[in-house]
C-alpha positions as CSV (number, residue, x, y, z in Angstrom):
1,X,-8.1,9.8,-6.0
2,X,-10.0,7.6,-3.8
3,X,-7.9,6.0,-1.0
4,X,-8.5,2.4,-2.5
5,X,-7.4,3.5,-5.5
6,X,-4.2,4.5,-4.4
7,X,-3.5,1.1,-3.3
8,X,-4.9,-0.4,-7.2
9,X,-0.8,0.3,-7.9
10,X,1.3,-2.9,-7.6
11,X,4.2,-0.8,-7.0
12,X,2.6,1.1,-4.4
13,X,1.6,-2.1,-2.6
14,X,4.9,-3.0,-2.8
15,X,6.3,0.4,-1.7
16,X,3.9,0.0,1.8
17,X,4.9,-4.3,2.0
18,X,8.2,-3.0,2.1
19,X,7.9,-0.3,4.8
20,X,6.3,-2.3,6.6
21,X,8.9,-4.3,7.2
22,X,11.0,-1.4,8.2
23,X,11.2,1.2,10.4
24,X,11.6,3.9,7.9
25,X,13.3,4.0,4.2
26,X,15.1,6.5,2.3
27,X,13.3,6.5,-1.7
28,X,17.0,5.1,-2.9
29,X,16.4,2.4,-0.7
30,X,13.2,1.5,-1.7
31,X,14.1,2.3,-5.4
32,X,16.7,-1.0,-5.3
33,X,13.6,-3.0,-5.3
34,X,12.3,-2.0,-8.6
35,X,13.0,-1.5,-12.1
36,X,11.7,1.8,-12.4
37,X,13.2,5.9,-11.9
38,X,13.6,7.7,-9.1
39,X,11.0,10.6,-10.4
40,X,8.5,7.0,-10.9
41,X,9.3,6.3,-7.0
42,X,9.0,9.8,-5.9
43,X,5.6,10.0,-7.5
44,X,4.3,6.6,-6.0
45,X,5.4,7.7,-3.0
46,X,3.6,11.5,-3.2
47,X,0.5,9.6,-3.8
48,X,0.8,7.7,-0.9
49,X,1.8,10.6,1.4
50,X,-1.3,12.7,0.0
51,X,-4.2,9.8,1.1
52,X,-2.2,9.2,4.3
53,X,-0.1,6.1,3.7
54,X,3.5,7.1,4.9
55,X,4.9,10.0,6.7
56,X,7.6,11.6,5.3
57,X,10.9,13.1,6.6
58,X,13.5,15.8,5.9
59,X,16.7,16.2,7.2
60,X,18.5,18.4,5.1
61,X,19.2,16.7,1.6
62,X,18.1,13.4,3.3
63,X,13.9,12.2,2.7
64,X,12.2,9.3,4.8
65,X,9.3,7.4,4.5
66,X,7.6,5.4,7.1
67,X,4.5,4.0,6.7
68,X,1.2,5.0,9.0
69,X,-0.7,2.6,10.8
70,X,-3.7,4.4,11.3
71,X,-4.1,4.5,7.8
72,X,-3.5,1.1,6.7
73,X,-5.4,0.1,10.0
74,X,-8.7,2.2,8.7
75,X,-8.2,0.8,5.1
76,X,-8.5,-3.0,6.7
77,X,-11.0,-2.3,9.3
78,X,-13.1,-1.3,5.8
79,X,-12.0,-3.9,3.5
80,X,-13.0,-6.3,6.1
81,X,-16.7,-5.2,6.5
82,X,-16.8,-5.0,2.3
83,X,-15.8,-8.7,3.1
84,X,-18.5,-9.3,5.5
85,X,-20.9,-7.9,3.1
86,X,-20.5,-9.8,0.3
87,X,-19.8,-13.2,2.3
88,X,-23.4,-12.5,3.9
89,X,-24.9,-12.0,0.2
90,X,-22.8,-14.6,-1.7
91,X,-20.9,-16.8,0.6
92,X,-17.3,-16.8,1.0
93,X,-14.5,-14.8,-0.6
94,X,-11.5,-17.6,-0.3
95,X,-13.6,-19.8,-2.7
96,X,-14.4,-17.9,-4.9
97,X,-10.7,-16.8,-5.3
98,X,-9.4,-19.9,-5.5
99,X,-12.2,-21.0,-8.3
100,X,-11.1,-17.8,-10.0
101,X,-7.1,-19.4,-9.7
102,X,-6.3,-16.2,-7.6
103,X,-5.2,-18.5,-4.7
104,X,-3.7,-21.5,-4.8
């Protein structure tokens, strides 16, 4: 799975909004913010791990996540010049998202 695509998940946008916000977070912690299993977190949460998203923790029984800012820095840096790109070709993104009602 492509990088990108990892990120096509709601939840797994959500899991990496949410570690952002904090330092680090246990999966029952992030699970009280959903309304999905455990096993659904734990996978969301491999496929981040695998394409470099979060680091994770083991202490015994106990599992952190935290999220890696090299990563999420790498996957801006290229989203913005995608941006660029099509601005250059087809003028900017913001009104064509608002047109389209994706913002207000």
């Amino acid at each position: 799975m492509d990088p990108i695509n990892a990120l096509s998940d709601e939840t797994r946008r959500e899991i990496i909004r949410l570690l952002s916000l904090n330092k680090s977070l246990a999966p029952h912690q992030l699970k009280a913010h959903f309304k999905i299993s455990g096993a659904a977190i734990s996978q969301h949460l491999k496929v981040l791990k695998q394409h470099g998203f979060v680091y994770h923790s083991r202490r015994g029984n106990h599992h952190t996540y935290r999220l890696n800012p090299h990563t999420v820095a790498q996957t801006e840096r290229w989203l913005a010049n995608i941006i660029k790109q099509w601005e250059r070709q087809n003028g900017p993104l913001k009104s064509i998202w608002k047109n389209a009602k994706i913002l207000p």
